[in-house]
Z-matrix of the N, CA and C atoms (Angstrom, degrees):
N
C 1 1.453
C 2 1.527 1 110.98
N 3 1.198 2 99.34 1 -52.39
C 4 1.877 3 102.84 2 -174.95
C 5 1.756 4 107.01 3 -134.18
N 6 1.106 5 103.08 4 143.77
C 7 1.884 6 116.24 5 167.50
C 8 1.573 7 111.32 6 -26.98
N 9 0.624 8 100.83 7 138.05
C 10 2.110 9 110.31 8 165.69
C 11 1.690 10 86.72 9 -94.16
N 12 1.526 11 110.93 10 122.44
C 13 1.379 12 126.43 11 162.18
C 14 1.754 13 109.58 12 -108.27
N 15 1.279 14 107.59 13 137.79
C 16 1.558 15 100.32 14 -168.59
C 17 1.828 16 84.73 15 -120.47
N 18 0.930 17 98.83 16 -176.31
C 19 2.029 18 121.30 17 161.67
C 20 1.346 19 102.15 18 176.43
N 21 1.357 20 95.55 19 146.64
C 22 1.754 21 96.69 20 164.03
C 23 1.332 22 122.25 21 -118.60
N 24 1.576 23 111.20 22 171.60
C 25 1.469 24 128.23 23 -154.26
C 26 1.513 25 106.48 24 -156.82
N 27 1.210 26 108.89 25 155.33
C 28 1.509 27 122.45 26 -157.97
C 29 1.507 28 85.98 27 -122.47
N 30 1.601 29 101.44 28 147.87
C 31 1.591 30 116.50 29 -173.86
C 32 1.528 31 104.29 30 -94.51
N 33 1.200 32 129.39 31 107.81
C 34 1.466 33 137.07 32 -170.70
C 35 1.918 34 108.10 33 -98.66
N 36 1.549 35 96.27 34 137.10
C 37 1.315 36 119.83 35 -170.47
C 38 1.566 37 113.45 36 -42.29
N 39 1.439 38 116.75 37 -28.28
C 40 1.718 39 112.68 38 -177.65
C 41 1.193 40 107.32 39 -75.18
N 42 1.594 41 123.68 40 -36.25
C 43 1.486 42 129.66 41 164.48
C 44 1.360 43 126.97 42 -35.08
N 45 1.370 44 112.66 43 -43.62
C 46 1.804 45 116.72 44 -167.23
C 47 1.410 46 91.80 45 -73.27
N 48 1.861 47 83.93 46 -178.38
C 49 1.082 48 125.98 47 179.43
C 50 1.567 49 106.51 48 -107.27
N 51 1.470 50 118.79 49 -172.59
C 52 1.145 51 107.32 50 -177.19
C 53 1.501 52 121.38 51 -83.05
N 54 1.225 53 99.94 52 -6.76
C 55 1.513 54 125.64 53 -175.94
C 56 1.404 55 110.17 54 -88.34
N 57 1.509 56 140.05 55 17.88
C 58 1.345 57 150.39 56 -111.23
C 59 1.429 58 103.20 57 -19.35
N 60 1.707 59 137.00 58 68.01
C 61 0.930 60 136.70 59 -174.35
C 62 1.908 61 94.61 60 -93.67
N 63 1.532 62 132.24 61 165.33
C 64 1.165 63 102.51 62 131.44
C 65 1.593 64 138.98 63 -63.89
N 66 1.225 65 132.99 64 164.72
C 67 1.569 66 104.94 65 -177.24
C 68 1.638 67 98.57 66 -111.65
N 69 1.268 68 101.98 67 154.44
C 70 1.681 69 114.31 68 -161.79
C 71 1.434 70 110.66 69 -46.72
N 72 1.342 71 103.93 70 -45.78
C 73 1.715 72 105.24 71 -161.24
C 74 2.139 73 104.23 72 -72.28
N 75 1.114 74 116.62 73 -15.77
C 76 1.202 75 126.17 74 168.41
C 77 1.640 76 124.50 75 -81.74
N 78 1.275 77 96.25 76 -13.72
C 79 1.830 78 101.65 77 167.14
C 80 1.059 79 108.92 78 -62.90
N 81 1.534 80 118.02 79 -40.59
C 82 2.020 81 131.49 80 178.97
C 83 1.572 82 92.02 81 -26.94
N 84 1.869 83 111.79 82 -63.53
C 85 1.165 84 108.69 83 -112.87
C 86 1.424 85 88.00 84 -105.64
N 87 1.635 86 108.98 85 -11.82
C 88 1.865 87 111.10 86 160.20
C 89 1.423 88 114.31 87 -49.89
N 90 1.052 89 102.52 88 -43.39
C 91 1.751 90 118.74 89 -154.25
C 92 1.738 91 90.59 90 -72.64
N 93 1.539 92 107.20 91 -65.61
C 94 1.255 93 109.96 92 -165.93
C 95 1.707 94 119.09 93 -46.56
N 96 1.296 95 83.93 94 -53.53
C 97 2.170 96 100.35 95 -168.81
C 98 2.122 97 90.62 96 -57.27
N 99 1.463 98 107.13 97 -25.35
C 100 1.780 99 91.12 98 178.77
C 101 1.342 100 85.45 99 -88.22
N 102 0.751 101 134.33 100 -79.30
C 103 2.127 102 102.68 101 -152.13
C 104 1.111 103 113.27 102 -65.99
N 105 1.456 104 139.04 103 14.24
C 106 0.826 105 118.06 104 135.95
C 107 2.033 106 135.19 105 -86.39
N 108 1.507 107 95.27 106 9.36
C 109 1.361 108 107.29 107 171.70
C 110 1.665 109 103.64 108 -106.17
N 111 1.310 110 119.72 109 -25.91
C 112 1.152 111 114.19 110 -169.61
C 113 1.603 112 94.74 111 -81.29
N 114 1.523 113 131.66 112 -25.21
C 115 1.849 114 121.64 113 168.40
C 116 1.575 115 96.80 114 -48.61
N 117 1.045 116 128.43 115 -83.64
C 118 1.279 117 154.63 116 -112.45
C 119 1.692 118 90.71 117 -98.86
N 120 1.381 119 125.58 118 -22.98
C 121 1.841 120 112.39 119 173.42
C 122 1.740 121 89.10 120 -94.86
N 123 1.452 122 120.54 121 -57.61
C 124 1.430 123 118.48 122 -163.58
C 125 1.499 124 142.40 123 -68.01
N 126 2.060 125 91.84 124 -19.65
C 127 1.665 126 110.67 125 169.08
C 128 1.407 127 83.36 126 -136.27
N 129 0.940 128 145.62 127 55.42
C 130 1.743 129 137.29 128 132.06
C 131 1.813 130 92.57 129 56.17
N 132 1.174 131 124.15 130 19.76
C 133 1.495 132 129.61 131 -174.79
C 134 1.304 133 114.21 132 -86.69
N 135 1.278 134 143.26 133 157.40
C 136 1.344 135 128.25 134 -163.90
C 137 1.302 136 83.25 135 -172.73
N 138 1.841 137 117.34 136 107.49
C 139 1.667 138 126.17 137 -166.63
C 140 1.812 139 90.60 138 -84.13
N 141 1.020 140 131.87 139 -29.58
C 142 1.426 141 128.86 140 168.44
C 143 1.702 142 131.58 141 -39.10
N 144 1.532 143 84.36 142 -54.97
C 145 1.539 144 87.51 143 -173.52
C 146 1.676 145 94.69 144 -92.46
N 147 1.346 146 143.41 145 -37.67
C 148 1.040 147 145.74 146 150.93
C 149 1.010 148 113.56 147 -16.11
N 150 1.063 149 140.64 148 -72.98
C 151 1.549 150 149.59 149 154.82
C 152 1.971 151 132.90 150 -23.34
N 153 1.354 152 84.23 151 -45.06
C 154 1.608 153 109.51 152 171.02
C 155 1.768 154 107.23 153 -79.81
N 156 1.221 155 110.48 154 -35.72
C 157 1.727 156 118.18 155 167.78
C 158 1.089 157 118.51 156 -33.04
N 159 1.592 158 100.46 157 -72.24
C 160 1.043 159 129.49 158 -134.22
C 161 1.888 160 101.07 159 -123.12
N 162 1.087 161 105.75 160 -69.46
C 163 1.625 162 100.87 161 -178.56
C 164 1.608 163 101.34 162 129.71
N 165 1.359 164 115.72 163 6.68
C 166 1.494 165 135.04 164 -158.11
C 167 1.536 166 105.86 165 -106.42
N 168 1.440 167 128.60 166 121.01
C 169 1.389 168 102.25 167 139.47
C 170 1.458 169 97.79 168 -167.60
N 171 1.568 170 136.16 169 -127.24
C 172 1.447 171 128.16 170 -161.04
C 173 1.731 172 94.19 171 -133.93
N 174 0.929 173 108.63 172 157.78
C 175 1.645 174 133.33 173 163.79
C 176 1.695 175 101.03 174 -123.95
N 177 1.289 176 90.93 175 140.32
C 178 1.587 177 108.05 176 160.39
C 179 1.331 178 119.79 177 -71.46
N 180 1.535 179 126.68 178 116.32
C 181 1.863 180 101.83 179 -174.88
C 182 1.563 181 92.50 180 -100.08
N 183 1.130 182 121.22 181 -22.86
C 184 1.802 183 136.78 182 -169.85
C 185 1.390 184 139.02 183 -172.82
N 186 1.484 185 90.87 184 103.71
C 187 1.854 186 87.69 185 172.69
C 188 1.796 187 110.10 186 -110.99
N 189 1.609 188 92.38 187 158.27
C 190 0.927 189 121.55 188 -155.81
C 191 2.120 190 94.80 189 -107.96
N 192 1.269 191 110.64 190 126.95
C 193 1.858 192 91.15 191 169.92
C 194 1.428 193 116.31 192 -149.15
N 195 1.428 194 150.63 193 161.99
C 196 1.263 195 148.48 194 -134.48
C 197 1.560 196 77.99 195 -168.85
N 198 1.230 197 95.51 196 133.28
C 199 1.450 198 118.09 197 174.08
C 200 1.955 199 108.58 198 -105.84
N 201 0.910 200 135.66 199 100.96
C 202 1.236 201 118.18 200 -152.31
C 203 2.277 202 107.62 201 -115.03
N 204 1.081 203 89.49 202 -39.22
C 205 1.820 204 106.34 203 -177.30
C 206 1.529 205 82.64 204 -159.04
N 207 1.727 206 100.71 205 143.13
C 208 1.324 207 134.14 206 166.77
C 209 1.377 208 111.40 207 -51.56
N 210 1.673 209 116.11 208 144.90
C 211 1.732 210 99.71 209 168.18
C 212 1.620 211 90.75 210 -116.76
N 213 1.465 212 115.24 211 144.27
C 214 1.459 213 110.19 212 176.97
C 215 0.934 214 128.48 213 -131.21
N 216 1.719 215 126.85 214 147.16
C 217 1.211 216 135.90 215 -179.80
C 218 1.530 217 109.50 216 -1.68
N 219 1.495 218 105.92 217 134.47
C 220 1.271 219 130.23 218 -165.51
C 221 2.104 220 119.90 219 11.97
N 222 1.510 221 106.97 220 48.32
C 223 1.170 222 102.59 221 176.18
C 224 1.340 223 91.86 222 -100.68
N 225 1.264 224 99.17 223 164.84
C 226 1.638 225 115.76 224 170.38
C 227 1.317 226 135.28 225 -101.36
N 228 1.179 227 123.48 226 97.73
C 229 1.650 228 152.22 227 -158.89
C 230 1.607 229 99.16 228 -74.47
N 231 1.360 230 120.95 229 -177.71
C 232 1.246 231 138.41 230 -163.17
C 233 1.765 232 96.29 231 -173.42
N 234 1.286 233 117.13 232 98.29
C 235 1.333 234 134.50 233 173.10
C 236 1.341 235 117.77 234 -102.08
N 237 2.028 236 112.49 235 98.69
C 238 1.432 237 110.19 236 161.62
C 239 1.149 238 136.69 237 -129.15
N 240 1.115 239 117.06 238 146.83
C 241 1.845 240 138.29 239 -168.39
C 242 1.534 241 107.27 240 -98.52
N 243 1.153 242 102.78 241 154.89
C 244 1.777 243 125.14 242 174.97
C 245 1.487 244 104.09 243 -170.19
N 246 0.923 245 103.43 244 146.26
C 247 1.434 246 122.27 245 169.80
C 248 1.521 247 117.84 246 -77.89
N 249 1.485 248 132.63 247 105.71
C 250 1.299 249 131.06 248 -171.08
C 251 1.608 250 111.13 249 -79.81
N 252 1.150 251 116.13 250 -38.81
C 253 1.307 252 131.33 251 -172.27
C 254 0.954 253 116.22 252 -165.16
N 255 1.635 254 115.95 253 131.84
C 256 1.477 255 137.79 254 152.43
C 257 1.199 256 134.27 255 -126.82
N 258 1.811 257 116.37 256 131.39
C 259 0.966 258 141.91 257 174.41
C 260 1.714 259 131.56 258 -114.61
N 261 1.258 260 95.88 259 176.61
C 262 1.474 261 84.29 260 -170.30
C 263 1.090 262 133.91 261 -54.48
N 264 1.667 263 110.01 262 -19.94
C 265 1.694 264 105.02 263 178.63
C 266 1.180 265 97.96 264 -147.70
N 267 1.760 266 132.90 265 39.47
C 268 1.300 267 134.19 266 155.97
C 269 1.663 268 93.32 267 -160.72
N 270 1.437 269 83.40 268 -177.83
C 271 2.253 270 116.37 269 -168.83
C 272 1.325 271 72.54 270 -144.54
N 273 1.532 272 82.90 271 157.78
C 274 1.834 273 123.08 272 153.01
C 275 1.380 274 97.98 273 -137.15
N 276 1.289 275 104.77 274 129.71
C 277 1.530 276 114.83 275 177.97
C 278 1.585 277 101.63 276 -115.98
N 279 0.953 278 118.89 277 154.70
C 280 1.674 279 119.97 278 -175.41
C 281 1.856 280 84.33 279 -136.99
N 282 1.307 281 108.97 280 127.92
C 283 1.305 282 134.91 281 139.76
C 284 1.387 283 130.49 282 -111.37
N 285 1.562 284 102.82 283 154.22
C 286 1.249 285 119.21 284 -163.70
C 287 1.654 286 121.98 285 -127.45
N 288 1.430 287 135.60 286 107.96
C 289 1.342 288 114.28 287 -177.28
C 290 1.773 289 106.33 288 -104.77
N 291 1.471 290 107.12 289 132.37
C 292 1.476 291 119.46 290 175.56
C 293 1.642 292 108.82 291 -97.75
N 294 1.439 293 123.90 292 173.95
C 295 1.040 294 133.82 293 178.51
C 296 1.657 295 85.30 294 -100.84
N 297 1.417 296 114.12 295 168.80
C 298 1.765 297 125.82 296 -177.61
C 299 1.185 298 104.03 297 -55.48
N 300 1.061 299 145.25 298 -65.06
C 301 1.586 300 160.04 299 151.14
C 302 1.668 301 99.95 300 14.54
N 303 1.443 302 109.84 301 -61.94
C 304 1.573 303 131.83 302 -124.27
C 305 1.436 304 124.97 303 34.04
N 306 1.239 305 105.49 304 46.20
C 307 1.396 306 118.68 305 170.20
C 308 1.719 307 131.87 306 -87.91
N 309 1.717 308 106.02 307 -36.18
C 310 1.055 309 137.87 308 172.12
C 311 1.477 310 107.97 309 -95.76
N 312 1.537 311 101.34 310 136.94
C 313 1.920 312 99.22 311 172.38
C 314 1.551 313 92.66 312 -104.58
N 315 1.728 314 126.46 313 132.75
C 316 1.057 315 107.67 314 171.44
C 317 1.880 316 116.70 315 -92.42
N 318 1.349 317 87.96 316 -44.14
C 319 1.600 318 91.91 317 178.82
C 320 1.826 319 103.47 318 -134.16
N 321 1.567 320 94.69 319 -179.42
C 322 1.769 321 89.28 320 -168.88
C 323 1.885 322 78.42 321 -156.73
N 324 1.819 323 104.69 322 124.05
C 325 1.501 324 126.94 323 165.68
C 326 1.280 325 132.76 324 -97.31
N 327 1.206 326 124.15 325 97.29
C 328 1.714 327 104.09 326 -178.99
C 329 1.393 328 124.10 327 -96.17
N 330 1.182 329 151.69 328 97.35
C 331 1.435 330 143.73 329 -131.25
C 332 1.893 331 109.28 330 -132.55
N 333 1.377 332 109.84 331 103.06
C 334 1.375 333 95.84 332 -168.25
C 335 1.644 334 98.37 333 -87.87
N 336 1.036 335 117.93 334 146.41
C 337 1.643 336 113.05 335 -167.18
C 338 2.169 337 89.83 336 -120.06
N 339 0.890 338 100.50 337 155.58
C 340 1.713 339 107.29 338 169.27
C 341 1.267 340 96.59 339 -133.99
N 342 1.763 341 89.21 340 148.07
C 343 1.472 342 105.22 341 171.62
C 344 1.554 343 121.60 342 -92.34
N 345 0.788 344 122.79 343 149.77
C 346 1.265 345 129.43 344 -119.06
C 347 2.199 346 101.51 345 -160.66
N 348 1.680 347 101.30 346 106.73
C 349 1.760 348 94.61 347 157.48
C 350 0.841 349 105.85 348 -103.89
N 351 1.649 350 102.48 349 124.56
C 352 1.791 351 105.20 350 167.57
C 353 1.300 352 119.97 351 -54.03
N 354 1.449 353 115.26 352 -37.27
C 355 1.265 354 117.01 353 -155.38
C 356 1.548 355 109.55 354 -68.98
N 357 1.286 356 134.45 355 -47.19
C 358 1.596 357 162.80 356 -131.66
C 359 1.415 358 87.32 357 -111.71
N 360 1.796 359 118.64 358 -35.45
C 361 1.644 360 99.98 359 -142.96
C 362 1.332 361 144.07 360 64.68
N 363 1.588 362 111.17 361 17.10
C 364 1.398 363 113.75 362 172.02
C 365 1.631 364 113.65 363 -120.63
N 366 1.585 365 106.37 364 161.94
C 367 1.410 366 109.81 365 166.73
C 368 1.700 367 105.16 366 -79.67
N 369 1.714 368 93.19 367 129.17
C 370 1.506 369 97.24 368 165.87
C 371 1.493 370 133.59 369 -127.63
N 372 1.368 371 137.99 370 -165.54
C 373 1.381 372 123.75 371 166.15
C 374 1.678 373 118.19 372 -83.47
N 375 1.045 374 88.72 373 136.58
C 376 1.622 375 100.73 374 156.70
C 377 1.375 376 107.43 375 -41.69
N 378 1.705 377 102.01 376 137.21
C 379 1.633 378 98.70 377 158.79
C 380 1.886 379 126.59 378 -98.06
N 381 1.255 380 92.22 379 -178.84
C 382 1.515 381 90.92 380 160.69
C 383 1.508 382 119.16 381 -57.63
N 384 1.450 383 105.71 382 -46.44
C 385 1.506 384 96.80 383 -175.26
C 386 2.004 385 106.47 384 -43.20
N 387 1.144 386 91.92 385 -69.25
C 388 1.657 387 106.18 386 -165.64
C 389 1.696 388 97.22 387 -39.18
N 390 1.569 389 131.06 388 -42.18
C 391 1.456 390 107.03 389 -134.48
C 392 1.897 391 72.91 390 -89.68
N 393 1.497 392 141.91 391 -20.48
C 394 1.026 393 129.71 392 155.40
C 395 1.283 394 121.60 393 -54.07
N 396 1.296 395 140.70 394 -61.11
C 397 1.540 396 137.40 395 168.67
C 398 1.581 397 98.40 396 -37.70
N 399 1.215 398 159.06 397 -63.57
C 400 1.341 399 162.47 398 -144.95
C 401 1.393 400 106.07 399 -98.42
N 402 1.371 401 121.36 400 -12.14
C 403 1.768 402 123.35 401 -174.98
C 404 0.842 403 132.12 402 43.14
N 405 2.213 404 100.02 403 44.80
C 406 1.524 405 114.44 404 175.42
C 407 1.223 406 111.62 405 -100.91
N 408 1.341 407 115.28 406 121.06
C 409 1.524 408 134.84 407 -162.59
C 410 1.513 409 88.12 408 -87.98
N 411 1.019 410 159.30 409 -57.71
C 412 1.119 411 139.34 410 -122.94
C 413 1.906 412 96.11 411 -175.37
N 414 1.597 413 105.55 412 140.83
C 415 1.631 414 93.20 413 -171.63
C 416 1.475 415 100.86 414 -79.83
N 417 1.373 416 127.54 415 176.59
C 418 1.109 417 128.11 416 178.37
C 419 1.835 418 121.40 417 -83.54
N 420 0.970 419 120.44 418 122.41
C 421 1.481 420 115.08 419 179.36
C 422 1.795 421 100.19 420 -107.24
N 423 0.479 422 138.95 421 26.20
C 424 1.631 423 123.43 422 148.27
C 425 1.571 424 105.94 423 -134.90
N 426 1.410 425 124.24 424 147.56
C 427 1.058 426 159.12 425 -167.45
C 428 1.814 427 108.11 426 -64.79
N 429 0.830 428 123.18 427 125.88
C 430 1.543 429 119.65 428 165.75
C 431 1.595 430 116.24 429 -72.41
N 432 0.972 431 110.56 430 150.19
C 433 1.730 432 110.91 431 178.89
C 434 1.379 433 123.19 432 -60.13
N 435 0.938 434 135.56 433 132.56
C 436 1.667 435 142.10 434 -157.86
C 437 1.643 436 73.57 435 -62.20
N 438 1.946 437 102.72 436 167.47
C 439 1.283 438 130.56 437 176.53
C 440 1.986 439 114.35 438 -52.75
N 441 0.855 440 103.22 439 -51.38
C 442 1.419 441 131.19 440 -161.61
C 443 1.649 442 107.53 441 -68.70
N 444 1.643 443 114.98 442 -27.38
C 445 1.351 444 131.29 443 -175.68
C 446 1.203 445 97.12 444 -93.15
N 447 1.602 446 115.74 445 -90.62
C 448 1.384 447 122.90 446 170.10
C 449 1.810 448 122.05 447 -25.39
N 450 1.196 449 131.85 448 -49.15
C 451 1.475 450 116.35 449 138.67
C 452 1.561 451 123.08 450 -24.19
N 453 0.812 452 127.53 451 -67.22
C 454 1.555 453 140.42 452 177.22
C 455 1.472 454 116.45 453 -57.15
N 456 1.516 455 121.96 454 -48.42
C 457 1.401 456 111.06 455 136.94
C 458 1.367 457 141.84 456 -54.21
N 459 1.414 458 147.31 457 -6.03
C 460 0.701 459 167.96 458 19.71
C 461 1.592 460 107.02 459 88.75
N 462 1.335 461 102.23 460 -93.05
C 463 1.412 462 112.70 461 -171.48
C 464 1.496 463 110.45 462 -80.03
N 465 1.117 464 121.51 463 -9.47
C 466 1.228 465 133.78 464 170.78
C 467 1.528 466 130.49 465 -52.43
N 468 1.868 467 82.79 466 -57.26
C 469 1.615 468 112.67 467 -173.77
C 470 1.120 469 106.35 468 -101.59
N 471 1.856 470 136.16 469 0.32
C 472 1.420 471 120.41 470 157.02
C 473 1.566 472 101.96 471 72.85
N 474 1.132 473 117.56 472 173.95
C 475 1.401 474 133.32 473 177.79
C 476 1.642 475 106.12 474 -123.11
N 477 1.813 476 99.54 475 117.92
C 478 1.534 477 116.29 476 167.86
C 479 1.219 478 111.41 477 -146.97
N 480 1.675 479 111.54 478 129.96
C 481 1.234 480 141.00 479 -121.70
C 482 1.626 481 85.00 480 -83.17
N 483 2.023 482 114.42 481 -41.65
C 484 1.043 483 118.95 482 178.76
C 485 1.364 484 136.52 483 -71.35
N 486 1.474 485 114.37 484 7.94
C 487 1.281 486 140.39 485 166.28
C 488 1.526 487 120.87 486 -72.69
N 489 1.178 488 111.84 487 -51.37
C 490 1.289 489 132.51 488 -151.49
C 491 1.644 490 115.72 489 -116.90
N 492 1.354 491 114.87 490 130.13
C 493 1.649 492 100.01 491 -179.88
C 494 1.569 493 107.20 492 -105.05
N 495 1.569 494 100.30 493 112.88
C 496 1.477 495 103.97 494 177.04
C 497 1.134 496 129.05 495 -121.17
N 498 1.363 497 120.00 496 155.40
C 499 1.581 498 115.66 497 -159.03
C 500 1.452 499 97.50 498 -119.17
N 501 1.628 500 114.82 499 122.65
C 502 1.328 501 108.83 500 167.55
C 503 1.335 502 120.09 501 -86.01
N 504 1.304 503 117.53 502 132.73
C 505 1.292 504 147.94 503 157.87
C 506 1.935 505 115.26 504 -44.35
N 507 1.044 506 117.16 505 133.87
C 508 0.786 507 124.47 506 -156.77
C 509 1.948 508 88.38 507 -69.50
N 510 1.407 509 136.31 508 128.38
C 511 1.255 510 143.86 509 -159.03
C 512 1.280 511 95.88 510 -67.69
N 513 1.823 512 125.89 511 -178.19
C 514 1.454 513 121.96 512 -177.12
C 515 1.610 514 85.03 513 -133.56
N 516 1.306 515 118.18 514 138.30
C 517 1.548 516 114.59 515 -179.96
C 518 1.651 517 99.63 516 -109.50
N 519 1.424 518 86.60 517 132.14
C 520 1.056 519 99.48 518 -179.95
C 521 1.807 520 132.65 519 -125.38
């Protein structure tokens, strides 16, 4: 349906654990802060001011996450997003964090987001504008694979570069 956008990011010391692990509840906020960089470098989109426009934007109703290999103190990760499914008044985005390599999968996010007017307080539809900003031709009619499968595909099929069309993100220097 949509591009796999990757960027990478370095695992910073306030993050760990004492174990210089990252610590779980901060993977959320890896995952999140990249798609929200991967809108805003890859569709020039910016859910902030979008939001302030309009009165429009997404709530999280449920994510889904797999802890798979540790990411650690100041290594350098590779964080990517795609959009699994869209409908009229939600996405599922599936993110992915790799070790530099992309050899290792460390963790795997599934995050159904709803759309959402702030202003009104209701769930609403997507517009035309958006499914053009996102270069969704058409909504999705079949279902993505529950969490638990799609993991398993996943680890199955490994990561190859020649599989997949991905757009790098402008890198984060660190």
């Amino acid at each position: 349906m949509t591009e796999i956008i990757e960027s990478s990011h370095f695992i910073r010391f306030p993050d760990c654990d004492p174990f210089n692990h990252l610590n779980n509840a901060r993977y959320l906020d890896y995952f999140i802060n990249a798609r929200e960089d991967h809108l805003q470098l890859c569709y020039n989109f910016n859910i902030y001011k979008h939001a302030m426009k309009t009165g429009e934007s997404w709530v999280i109703a449920n994510s889904q996450i797999a802890y798979l290999s540790p990411a650690m103190l100041m290594e350098k990760v590779y964080i990517q997003s795609k959009i699994l499914e869209w409908n009229a008044k939600d996405l599922i985005v599936e993110m992915q964090m790799w070790n530099n390599e992309k050899t290792k999968l460390k963790s795997v996010l599934r995050t159904k987001f709803i759309h959402f007017n702030i202003r009104i307080s209701q769930k609403i539809n997507h517009s035309d504008y958006l499914r053009k900003v996102f270069n969704i031709h058409e909504q999705s009619s079949e279902k993505c694979l529950d969490f638990d499968s799609r993991l398993s595909e996943i680890k199955k099929n490994g990561y190859s570069k020649s599989s997949i069309a991905v757009i790098e993100a402008s890198p984060h220097i660190g």
